[in-house]
mmCIF file as Biopython writes it, N, C-alpha, C and O atoms, coordinates in Angstrom:
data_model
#
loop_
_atom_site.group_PDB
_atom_site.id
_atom_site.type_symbol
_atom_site.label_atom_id
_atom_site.label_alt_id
_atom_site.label_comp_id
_atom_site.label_asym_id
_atom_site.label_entity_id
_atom_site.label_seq_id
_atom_site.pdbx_PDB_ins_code
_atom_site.Cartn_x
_atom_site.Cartn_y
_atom_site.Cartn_z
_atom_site.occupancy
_atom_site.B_iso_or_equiv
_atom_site.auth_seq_id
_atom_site.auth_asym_id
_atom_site.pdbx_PDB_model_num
ATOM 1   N N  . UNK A ? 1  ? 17.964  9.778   -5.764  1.0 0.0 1  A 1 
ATOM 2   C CA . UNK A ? 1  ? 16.544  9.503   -5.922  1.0 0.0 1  A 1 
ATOM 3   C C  . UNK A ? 1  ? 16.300  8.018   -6.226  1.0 0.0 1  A 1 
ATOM 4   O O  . UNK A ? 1  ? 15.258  7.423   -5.955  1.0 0.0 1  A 1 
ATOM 5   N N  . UNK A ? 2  ? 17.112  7.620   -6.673  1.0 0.0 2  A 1 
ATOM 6   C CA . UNK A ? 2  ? 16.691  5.961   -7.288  1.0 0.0 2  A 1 
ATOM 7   C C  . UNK A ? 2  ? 16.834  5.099   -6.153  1.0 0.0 2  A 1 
ATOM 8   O O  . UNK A ? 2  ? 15.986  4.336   -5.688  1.0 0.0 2  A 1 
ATOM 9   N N  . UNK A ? 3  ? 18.121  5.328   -5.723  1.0 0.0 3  A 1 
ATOM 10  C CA . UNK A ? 3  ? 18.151  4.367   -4.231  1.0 0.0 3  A 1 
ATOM 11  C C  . UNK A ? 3  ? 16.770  4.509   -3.263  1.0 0.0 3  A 1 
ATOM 12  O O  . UNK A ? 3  ? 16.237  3.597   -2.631  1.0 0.0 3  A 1 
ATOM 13  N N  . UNK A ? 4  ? 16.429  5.660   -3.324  1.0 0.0 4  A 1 
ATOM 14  C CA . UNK A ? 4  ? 15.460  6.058   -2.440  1.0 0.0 4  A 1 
ATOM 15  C C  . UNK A ? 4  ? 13.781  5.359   -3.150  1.0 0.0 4  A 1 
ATOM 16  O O  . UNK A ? 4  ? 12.969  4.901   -2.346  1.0 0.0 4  A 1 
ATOM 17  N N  . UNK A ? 5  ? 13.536  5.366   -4.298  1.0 0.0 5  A 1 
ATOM 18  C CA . UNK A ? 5  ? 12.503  4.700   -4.970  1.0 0.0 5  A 1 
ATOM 19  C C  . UNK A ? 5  ? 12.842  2.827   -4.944  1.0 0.0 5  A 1 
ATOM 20  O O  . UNK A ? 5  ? 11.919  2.024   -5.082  1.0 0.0 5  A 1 
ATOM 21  N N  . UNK A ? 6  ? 14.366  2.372   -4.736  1.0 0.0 6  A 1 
ATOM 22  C CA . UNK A ? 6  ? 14.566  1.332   -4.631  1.0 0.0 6  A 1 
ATOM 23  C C  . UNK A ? 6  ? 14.362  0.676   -3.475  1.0 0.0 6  A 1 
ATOM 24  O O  . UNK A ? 6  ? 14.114  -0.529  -3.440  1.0 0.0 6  A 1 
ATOM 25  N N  . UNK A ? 7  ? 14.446  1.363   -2.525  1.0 0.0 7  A 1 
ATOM 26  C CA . UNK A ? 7  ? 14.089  1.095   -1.327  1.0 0.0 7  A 1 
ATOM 27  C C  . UNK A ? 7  ? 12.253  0.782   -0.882  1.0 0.0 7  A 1 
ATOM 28  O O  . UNK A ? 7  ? 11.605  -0.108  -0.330  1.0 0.0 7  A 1 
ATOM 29  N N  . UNK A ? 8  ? 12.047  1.844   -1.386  1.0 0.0 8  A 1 
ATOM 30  C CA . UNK A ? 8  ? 10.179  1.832   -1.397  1.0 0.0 8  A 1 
ATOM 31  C C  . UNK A ? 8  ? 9.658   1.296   -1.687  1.0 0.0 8  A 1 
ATOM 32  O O  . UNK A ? 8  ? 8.550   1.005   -1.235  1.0 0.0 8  A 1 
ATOM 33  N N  . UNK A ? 9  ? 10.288  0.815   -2.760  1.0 0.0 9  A 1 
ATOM 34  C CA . UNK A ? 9  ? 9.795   -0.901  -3.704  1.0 0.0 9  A 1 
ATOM 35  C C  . UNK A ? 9  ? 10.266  -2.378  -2.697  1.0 0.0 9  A 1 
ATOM 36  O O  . UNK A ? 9  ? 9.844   -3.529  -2.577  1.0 0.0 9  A 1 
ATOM 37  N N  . UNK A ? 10 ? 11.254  -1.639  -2.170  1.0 0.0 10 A 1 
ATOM 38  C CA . UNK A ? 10 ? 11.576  -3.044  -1.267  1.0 0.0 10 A 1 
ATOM 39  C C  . UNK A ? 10 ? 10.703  -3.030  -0.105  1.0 0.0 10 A 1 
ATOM 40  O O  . UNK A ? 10 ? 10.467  -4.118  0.419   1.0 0.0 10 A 1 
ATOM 41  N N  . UNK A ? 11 ? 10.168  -1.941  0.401   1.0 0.0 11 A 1 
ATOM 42  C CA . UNK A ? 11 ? 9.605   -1.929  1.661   1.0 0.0 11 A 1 
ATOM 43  C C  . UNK A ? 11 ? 8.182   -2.248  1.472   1.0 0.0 11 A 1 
ATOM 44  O O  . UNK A ? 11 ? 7.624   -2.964  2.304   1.0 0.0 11 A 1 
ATOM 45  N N  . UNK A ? 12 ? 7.481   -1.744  0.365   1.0 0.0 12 A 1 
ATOM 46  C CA . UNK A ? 12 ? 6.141   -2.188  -0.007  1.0 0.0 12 A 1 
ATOM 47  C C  . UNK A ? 12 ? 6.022   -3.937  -0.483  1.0 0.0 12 A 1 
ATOM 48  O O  . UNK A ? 12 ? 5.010   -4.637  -0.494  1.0 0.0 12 A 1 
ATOM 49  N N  . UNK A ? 13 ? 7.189   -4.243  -0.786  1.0 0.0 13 A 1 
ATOM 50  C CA . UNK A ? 13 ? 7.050   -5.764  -1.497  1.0 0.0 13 A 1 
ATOM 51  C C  . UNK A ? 13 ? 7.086   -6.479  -0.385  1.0 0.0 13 A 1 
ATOM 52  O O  . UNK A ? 13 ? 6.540   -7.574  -0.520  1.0 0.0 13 A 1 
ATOM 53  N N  . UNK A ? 14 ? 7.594   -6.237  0.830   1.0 0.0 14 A 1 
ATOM 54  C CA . UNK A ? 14 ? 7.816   -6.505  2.196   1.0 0.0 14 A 1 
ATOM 55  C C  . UNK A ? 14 ? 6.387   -6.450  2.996   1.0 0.0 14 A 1 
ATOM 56  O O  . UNK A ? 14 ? 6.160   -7.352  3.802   1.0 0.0 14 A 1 
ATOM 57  N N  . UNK A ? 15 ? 5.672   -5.687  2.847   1.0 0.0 15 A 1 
ATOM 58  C CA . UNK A ? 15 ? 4.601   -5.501  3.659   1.0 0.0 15 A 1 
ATOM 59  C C  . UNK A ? 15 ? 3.379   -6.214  3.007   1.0 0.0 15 A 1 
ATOM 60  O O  . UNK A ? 15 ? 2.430   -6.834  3.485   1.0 0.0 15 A 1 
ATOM 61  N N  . UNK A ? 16 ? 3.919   -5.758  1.190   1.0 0.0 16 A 1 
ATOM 62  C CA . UNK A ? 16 ? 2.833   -7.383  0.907   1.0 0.0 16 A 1 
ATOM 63  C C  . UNK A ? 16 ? 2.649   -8.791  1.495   1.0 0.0 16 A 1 
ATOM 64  O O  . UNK A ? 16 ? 1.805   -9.484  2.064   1.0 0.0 16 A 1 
ATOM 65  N N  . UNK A ? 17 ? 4.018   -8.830  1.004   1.0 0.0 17 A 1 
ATOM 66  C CA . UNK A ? 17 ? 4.573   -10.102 1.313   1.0 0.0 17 A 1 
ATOM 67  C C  . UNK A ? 17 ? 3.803   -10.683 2.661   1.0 0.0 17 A 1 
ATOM 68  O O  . UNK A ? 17 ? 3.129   -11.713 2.631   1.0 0.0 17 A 1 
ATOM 69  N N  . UNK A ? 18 ? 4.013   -9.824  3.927   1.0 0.0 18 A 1 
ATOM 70  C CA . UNK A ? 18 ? 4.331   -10.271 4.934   1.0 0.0 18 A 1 
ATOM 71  C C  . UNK A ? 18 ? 2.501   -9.997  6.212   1.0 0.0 18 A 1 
ATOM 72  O O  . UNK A ? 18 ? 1.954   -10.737 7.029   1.0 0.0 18 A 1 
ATOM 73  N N  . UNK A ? 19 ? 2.269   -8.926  5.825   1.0 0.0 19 A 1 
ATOM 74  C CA . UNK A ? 19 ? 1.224   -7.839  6.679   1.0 0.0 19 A 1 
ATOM 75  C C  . UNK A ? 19 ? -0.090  -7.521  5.645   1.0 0.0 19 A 1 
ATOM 76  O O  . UNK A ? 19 ? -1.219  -7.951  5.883   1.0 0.0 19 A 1 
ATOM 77  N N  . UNK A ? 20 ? 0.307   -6.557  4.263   1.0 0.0 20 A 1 
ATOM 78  C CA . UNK A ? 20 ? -0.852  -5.596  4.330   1.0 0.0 20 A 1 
ATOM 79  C C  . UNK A ? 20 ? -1.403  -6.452  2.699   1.0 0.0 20 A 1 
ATOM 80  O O  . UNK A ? 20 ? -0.893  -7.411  2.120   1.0 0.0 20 A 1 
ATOM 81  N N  . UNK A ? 21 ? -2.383  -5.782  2.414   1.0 0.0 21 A 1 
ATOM 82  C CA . UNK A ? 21 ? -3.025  -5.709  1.323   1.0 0.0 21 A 1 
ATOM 83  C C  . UNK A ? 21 ? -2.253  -5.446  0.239   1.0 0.0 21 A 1 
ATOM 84  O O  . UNK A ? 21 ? -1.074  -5.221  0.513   1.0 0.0 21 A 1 
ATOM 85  N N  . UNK A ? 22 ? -2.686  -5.386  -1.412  1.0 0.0 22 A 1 
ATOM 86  C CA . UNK A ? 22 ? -1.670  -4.852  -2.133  1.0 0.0 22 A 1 
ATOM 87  C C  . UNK A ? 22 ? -1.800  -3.408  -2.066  1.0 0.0 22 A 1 
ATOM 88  O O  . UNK A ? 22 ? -0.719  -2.820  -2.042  1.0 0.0 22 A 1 
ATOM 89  N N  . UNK A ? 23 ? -3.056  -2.534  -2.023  1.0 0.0 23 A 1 
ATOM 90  C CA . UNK A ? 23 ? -3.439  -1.620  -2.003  1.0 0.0 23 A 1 
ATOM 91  C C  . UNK A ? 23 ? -2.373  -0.585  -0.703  1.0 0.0 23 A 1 
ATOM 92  O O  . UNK A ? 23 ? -1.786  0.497   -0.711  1.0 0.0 23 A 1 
ATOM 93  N N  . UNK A ? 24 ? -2.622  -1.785  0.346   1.0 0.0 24 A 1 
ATOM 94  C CA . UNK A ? 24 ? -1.784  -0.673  1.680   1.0 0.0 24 A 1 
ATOM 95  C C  . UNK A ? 24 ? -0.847  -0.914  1.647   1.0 0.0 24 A 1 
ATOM 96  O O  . UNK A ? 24 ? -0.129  -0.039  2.132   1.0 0.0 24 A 1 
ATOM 97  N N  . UNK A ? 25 ? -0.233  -1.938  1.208   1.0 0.0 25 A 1 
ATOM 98  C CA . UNK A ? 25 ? 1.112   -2.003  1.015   1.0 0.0 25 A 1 
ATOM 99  C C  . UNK A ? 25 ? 2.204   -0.752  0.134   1.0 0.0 25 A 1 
ATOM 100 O O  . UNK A ? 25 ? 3.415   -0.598  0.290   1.0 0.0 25 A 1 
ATOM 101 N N  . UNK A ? 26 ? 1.300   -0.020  -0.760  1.0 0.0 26 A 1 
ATOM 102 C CA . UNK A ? 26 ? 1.603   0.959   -1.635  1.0 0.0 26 A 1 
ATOM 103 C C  . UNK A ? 26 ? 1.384   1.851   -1.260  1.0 0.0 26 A 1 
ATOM 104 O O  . UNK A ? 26 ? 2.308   2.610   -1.551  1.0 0.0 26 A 1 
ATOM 105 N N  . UNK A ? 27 ? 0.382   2.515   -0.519  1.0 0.0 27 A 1 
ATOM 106 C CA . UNK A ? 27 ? 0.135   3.915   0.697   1.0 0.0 27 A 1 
ATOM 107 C C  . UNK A ? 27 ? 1.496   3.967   1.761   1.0 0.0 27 A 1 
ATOM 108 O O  . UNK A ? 27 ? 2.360   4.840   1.848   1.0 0.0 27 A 1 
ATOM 109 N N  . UNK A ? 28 ? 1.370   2.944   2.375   1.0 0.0 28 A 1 
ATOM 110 C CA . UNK A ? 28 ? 2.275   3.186   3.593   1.0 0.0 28 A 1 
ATOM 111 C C  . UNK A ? 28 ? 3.601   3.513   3.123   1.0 0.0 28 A 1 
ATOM 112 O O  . UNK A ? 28 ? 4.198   4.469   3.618   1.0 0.0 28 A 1 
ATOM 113 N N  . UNK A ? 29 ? 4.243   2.634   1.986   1.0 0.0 29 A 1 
ATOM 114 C CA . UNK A ? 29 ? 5.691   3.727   1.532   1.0 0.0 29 A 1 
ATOM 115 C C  . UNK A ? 29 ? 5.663   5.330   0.985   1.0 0.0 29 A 1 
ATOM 116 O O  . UNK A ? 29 ? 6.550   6.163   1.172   1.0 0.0 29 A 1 
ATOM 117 N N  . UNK A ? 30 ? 4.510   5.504   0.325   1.0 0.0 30 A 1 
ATOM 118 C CA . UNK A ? 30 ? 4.073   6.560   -0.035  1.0 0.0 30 A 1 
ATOM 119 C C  . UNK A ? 30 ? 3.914   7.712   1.056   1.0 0.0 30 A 1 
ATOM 120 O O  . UNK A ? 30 ? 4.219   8.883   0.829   1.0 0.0 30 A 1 
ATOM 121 N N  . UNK A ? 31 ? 3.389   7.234   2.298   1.0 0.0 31 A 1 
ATOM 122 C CA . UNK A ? 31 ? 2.913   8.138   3.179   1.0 0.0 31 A 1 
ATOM 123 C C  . UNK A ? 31 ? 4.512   8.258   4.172   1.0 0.0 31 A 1 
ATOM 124 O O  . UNK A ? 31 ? 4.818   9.212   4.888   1.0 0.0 31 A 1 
ATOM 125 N N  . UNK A ? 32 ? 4.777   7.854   4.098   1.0 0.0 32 A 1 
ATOM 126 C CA . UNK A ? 32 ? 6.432   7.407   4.305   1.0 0.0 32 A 1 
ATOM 127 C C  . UNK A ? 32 ? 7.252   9.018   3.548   1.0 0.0 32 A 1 
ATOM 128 O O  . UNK A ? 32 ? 7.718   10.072  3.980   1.0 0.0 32 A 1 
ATOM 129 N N  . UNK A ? 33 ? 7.070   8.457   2.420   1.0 0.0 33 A 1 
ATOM 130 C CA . UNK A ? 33 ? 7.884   9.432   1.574   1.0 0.0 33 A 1 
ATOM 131 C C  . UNK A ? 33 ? 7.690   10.942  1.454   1.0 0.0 33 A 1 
ATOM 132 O O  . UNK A ? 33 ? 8.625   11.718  1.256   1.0 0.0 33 A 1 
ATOM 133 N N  . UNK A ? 34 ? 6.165   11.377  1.612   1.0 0.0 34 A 1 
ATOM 134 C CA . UNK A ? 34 ? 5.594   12.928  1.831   1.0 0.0 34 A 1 
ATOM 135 C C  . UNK A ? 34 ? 5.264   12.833  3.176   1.0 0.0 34 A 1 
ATOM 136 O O  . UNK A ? 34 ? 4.363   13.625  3.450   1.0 0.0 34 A 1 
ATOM 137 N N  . UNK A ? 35 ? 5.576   12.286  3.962   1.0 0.0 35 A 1 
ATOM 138 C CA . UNK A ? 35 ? 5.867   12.245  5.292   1.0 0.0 35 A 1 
ATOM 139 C C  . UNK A ? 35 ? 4.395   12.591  5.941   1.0 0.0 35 A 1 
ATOM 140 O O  . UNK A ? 35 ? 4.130   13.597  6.599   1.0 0.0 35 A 1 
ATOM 141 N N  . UNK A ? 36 ? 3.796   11.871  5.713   1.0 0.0 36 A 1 
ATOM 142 C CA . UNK A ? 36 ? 1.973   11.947  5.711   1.0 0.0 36 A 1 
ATOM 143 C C  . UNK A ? 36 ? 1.915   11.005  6.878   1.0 0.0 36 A 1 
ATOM 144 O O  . UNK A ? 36 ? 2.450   9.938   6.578   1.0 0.0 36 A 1 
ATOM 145 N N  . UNK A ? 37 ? 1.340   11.032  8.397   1.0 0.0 37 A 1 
ATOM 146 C CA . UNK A ? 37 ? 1.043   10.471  9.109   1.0 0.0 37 A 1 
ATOM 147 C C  . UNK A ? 37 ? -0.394  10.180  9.353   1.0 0.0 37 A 1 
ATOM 148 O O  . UNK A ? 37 ? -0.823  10.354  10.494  1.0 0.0 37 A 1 
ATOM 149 N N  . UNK A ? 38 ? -1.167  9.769   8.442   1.0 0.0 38 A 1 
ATOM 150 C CA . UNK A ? 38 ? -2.788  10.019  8.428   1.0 0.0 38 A 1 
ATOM 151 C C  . UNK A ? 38 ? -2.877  8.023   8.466   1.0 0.0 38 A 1 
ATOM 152 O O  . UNK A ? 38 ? -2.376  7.242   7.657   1.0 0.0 38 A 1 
ATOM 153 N N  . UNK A ? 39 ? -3.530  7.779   9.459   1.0 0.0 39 A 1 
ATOM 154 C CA . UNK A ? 39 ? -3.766  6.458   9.438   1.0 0.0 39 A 1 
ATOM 155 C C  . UNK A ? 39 ? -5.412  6.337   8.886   1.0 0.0 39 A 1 
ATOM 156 O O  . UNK A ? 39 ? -5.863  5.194   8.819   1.0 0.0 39 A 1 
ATOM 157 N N  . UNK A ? 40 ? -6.312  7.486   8.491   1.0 0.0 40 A 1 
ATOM 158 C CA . UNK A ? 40 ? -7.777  7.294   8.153   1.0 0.0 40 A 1 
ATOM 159 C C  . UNK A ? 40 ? -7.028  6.791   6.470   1.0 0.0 40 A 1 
ATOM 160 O O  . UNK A ? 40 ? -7.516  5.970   5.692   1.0 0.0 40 A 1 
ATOM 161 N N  . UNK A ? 41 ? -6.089  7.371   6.333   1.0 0.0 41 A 1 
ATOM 162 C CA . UNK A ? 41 ? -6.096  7.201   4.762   1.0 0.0 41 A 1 
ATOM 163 C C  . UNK A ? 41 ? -5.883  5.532   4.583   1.0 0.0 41 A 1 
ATOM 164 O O  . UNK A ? 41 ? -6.647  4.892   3.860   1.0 0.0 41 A 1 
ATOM 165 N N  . UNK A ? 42 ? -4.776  4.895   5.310   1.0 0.0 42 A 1 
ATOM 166 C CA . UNK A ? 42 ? -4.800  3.821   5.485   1.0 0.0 42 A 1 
ATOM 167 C C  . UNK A ? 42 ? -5.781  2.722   5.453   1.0 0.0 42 A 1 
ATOM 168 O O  . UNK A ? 42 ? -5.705  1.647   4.858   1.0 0.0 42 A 1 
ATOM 169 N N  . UNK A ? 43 ? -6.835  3.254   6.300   1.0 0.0 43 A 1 
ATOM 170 C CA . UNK A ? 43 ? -7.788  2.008   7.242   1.0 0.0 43 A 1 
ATOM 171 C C  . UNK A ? 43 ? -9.164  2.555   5.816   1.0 0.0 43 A 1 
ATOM 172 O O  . UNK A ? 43 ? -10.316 2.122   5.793   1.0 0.0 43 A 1 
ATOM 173 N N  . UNK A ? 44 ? -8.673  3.386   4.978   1.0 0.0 44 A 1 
ATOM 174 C CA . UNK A ? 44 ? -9.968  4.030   4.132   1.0 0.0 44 A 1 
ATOM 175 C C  . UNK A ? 44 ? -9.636  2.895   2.658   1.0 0.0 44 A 1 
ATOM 176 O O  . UNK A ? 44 ? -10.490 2.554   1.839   1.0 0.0 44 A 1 
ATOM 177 N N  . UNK A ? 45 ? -8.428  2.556   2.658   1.0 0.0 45 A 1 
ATOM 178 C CA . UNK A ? 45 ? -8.298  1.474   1.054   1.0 0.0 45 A 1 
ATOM 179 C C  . UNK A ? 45 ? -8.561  0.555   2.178   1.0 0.0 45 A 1 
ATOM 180 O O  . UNK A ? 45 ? -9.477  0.010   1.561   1.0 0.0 45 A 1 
ATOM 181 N N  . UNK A ? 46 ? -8.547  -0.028  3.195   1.0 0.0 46 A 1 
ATOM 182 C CA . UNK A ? 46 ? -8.002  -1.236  3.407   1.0 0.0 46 A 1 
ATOM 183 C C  . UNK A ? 46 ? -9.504  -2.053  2.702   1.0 0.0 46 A 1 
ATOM 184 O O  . UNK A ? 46 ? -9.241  -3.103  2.116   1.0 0.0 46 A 1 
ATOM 185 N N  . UNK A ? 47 ? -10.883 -1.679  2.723   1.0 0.0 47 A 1 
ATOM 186 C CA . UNK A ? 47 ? -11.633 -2.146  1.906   1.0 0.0 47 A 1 
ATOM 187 C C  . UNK A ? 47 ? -11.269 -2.664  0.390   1.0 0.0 47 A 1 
ATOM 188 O O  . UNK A ? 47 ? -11.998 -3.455  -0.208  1.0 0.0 47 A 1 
ATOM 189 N N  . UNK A ? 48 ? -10.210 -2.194  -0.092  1.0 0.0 48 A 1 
ATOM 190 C CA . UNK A ? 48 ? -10.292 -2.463  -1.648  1.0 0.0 48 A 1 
ATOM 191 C C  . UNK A ? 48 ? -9.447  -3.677  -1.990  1.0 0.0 48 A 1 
ATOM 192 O O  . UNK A ? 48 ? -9.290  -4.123  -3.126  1.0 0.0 48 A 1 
ATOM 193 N N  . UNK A ? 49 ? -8.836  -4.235  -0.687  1.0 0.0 49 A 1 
ATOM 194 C CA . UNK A ? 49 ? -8.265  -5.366  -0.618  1.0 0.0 49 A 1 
ATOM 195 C C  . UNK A ? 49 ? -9.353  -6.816  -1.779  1.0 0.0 49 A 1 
ATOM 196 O O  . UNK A ? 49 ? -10.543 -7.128  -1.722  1.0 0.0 49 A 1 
ATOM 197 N N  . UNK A ? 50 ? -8.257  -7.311  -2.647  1.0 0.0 50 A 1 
ATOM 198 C CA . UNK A ? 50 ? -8.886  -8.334  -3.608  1.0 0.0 50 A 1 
ATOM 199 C C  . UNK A ? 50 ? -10.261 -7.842  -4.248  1.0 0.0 50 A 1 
ATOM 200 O O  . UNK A ? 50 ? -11.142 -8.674  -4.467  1.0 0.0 50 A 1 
ATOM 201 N N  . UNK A ? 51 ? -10.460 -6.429  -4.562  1.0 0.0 51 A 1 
ATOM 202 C CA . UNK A ? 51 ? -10.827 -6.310  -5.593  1.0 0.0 51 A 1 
ATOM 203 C C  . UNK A ? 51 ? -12.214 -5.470  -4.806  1.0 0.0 51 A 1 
ATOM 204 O O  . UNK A ? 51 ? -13.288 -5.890  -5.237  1.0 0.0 51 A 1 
ATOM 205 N N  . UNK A ? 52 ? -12.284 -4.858  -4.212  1.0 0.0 52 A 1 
ATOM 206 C CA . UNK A ? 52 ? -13.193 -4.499  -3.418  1.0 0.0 52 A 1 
ATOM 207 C C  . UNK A ? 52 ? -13.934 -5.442  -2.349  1.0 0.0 52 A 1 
ATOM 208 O O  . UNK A ? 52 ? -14.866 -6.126  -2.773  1.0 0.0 52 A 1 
ATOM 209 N N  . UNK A ? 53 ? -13.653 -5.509  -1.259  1.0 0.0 53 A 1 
ATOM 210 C CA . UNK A ? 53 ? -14.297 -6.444  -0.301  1.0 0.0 53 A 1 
ATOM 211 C C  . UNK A ? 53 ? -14.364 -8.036  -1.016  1.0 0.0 53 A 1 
ATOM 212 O O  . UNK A ? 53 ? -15.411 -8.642  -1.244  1.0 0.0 53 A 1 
ATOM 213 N N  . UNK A ? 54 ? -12.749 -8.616  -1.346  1.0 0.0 54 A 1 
ATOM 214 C CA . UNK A ? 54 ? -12.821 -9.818  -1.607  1.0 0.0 54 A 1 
ATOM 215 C C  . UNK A ? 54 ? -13.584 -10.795 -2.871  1.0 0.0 54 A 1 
ATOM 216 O O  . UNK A ? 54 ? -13.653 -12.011 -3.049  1.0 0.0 54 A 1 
ATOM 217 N N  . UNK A ? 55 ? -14.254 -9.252  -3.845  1.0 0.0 55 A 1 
ATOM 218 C CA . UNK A ? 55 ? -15.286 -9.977  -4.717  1.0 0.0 55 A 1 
ATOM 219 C C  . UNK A ? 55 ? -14.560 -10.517 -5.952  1.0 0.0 55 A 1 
ATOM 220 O O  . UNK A ? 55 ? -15.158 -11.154 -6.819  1.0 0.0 55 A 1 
ATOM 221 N N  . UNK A ? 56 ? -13.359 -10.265 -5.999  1.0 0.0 56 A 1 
ATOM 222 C CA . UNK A ? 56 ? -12.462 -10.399 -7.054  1.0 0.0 56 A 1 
ATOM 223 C C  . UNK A ? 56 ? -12.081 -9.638  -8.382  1.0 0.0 56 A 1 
ATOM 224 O O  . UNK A ? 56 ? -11.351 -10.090 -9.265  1.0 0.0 56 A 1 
ATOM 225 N N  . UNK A ? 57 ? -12.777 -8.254  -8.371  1.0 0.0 57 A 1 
ATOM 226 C CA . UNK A ? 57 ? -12.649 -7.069  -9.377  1.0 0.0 57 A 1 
ATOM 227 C C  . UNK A ? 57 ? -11.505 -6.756  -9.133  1.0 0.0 57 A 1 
ATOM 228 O O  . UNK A ? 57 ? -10.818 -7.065  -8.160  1.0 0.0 57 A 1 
ATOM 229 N N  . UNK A ? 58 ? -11.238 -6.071  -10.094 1.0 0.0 58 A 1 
ATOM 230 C CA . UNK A ? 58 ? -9.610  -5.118  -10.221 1.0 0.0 58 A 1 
ATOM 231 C C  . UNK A ? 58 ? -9.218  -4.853  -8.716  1.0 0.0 58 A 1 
ATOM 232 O O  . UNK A ? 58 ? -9.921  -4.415  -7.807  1.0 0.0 58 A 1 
ATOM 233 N N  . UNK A ? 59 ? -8.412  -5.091  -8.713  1.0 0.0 59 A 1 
ATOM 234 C CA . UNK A ? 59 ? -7.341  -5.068  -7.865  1.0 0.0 59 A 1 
ATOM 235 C C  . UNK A ? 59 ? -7.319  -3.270  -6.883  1.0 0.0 59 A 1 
ATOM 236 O O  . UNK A ? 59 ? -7.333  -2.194  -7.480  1.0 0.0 59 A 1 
ATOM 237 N N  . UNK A ? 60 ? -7.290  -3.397  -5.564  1.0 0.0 60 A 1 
ATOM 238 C CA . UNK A ? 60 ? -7.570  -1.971  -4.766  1.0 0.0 60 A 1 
ATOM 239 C C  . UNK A ? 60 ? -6.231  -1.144  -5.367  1.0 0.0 60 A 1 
ATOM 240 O O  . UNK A ? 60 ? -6.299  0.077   -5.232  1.0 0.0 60 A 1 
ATOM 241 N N  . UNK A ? 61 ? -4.906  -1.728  -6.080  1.0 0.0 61 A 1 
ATOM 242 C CA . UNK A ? 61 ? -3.753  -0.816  -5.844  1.0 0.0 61 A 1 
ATOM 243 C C  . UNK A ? 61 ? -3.880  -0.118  -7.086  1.0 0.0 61 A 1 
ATOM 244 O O  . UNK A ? 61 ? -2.801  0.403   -7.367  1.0 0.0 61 A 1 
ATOM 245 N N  . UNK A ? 62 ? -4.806  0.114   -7.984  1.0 0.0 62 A 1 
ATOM 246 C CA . UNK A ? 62 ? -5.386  0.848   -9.407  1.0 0.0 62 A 1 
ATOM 247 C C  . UNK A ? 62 ? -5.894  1.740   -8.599  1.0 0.0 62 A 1 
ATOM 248 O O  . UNK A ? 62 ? -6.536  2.688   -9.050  1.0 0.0 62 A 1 
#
């Protein structure tokens, strides 16, 4: 189990890093892991990116 949570952490820090939001960056390993292929769930945080639409409130990955 740990390797497997170690990995998820690497793959989400990766997609920050590189592609998604902090918010989607944390779905997509998730949806990964319960093997959830729903891209509405995806494209449904991608709004909460920097705090809701960029306004700078708490953060979408809360």
């Amino acid at each position: 189990m740990m390797n497997e949570t170690e990995d998820l952490v690497k793959k989400s820090k990766i997609l920050l890093f590189k592609t998604l939001n902090c918010c989607e960056s944390q779905i997509v390993p998730l949806q990964s892991l319960y093997d959830v292929a729903d891209t509405n769930l995806r494209m449904s945080v991608t709004g909460l990116a920097g705090g809701i639409n960029n306004n700078g409130s708490t953060c979408g990955v809360i």
